[in-house]
N, C-alpha and C positions, 0 to 999 in steps of 0.2 A: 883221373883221366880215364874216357874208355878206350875200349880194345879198339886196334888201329887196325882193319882189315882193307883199305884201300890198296889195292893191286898186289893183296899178298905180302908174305913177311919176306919173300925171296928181293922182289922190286925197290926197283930204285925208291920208289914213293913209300912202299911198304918202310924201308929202314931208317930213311929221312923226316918222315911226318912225327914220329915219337919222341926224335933230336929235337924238334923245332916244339912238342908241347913240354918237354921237361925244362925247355930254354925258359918259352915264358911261363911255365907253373915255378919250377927251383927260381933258377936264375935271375927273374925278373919280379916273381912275388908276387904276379898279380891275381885278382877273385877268383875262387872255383866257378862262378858262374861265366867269368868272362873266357876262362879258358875253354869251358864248355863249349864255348859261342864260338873262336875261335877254331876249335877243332871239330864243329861241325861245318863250318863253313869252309876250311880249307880240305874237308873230305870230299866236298860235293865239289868243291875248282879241281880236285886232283881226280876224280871219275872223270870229269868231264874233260879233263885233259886225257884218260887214257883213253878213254871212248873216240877220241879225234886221232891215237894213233901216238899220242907223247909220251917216252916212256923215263923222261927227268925234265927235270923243269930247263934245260941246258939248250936246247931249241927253240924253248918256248919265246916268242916277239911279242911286241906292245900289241898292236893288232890281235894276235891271239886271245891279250888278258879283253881289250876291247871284245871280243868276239863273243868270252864267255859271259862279259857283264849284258852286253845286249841281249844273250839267250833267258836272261833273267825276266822279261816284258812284266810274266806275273807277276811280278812282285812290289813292293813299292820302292820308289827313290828312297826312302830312309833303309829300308832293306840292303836294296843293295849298295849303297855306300858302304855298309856296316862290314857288308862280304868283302867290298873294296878293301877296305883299312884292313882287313885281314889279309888280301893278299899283300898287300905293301908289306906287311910285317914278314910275312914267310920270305917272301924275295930278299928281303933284305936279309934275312937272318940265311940264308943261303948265299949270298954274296960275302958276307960276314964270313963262312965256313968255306971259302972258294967253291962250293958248288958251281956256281956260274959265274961268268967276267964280267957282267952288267945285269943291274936292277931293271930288266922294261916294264915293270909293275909302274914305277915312278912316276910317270909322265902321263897316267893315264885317270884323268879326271872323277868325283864322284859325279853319278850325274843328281841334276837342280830337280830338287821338289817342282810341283807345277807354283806357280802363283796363285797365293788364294786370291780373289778378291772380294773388299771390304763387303764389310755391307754397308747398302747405301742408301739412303730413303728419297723418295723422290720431291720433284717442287712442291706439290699437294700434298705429302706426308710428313713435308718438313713444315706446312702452314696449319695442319690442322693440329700437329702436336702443337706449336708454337697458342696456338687458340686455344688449345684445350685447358693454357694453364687460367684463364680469364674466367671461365665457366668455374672457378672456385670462387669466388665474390670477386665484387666490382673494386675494391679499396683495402680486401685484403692483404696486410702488411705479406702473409706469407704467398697469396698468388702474385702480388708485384713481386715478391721478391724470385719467384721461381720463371716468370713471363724474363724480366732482367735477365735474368742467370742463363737460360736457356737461346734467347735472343742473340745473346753478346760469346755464349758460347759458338753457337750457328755461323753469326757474324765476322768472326774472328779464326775458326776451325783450332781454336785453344784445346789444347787438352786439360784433362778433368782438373790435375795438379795443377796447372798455369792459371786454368779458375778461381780456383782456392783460394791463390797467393794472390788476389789483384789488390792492389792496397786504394786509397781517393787518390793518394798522390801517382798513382800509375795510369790514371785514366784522365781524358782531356775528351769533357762532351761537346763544348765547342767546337773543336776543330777535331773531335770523331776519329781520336786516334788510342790506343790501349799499349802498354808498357807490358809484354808477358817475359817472365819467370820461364826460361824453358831447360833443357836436359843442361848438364855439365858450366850452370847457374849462368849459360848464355840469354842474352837478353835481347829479347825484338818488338820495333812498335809495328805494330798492325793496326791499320784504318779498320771502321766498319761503319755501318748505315743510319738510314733515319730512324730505322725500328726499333732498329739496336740503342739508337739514342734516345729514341720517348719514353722506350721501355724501362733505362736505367733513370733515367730523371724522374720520371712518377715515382719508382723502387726509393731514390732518395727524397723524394717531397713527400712520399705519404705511406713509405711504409720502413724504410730504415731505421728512423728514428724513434718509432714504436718498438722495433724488435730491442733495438740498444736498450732501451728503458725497462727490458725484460732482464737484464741482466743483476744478478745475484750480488757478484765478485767481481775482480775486475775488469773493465769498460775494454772490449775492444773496439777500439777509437780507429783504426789505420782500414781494416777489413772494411771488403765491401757489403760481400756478402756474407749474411750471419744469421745463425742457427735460429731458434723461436726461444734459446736461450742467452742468446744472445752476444754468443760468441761464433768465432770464425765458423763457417759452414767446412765440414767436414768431405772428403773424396767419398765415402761409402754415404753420407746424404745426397750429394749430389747425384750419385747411381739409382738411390733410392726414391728421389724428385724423376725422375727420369723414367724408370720402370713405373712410378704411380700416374706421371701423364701422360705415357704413349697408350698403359690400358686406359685412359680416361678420354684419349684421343679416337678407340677403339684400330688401333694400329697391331695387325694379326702377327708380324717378322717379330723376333728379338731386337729392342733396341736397347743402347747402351751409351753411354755420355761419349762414347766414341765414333759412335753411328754419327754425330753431328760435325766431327770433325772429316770422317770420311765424305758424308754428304759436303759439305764444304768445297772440299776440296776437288770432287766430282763434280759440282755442279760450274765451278768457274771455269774447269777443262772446259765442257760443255756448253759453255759461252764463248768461246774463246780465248780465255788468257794460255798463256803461254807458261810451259812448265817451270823453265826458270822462275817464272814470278810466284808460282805455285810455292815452289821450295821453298823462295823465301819466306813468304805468309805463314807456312806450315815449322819455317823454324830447322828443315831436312837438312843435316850436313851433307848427305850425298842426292846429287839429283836422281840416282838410282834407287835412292828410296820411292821418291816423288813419282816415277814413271808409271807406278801400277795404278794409278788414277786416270794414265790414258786411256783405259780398256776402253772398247766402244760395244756399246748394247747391238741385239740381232738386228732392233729396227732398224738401228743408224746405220748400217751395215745397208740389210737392204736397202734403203731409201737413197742412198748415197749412188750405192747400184746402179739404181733405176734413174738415178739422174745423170750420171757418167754414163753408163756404157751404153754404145752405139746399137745394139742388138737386145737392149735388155725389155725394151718396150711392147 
């Protein structure tokens, strides 16, 4: 531990803060690095508390801890939650010690990261990757089978894993509906399109059955889509189909077999459907997962603008 020179060894805070890091270095047993962490952060809350005039945490109000976490701006959300949990811990271990009659540490939230959002590729970046897998031969088993894969990925906004696992018996091309495999072995059909359907019918009449036939050992029979050895296709293939045809697409952004389910799922926003429906398609237990796909681009913003408001013209 280092030396504790916050408001002097006389102060209330001076003889308190060394109680609360022996607590948790002895008592609680936890890392040198995390006490470290710990007691630099409750030195800069307890400056900052005498710097405002507090001279024990005994006055101190929720509002107040709010106060100092907002004085943080610089810093990032994972930051200062981090300062957060530490004061939680000290309030507490001072309520513990009757220092004070109430925790108002407690009630005071970390605050939320911003939301990333996905990355998304547009209608024309989601066509000309889809193209680009063609431009490797007209009948090859392996561009059928990579045009399928990617199609029915797009189509569907599957994730990589739910890919993998599509067996013949999970897929229904007549009636253009797919059986996915998704998190906690919950199971959902998802409709998808006509391209989606040419694209896996060719993959079966004229190039799955070549790949099978490349097979060594034993025949994976249930799998759809499969290796050039001819078994099940692999998650880190599929990443790796992915990265070879968006640069063959000449596509400048990072793309990623998840870029296609983002895209997906953005572009149906963007049409219209509605997020419940999203959710379901995408397999989300929580519609709050689903909502970060309603962002709306700068256009849509202005344009939208320009068409509502009274004054904008």
């Amino acid at each position: 531990m280092g030396k504790v020179t916050t408001g002097g060894a006389g102060t209330w805070f001076g003889k308190f803060i060394p109680r609360f890091l022996v607590h948790i270095d002895v008592e609680r047993g936890l890392a040198a690095s995390t006490v470290q962490a710990y007691e630099a952060d409750i030195h800069r809350y307890c400056e900052w508390l005498q710097q405002h005039g507090y001279t024990s945490l005994a006055p101190v109000e929720s509002q107040t801890v709010e106060d100092f976490i907002a004085s943080l701006q610089d810093e990032s959300a994972r930051s200062r939650a981090r300062r957060l949990a530490s004061i939680h811990e000290f309030h507490r271990f001072a309520l513990a010690e009757h220092e004070i009659d109430a925790d108002v540490s407690q009630q005071i939230k970390a605050p939320k990261a911003p939301a990333h959002l996905p990355d998304v590729l547009t209608i024309d970046e989601v066509a000309a990757l889809l193209e680009a897998t063609c431009s490797a031969g007209g009948v090859n088993p392996i561009a059928l089978r990579d045009r399928a894969l990617l199609e029915l990925m797009y189509a569907t906004g599957a994730r990589v894993s739910e890919a993998v696992k599509i067996n013949r018996e999970d897929i229904d091309l007549a009636g253009r509906v797919v059986r996915l495999m998704g998190k906690g072995s919950k199971q959902r059909l998802v409709p998808f399109g006509g391209y989606a359907q040419r694209a896996v019918q060719e993959y079966f009449t004229y190039g799955r059955n070549e790949l099978q036939k490349r097979s060594k050992t034993k025949l994976e029979m249930r799998a759809i889509f499969l290796n050039t050895r001819g078994h099940r296709l692999s998650r880190q293939s599929v990443w790796e189909i992915v990265q070879y045809t968006a640069a063959r697409a000449g596509l400048s952004q990072k793309v990623h077999p998840h870029t296609l389910r983002h895209s997906f799922a953005t572009h149906l926003i963007q049409g219209g459907a509605d997020v419940r429906t999203v959710q379901e398609l995408l397999g989300h237990a929580s519609v709050t997962t689903t909502q970060i796909y309603t962002h709306v681009s700068p256009e849509t913003l202005k344009e939208s603008y320009i068409m509502a408001h009274p004054r904008a013209r």
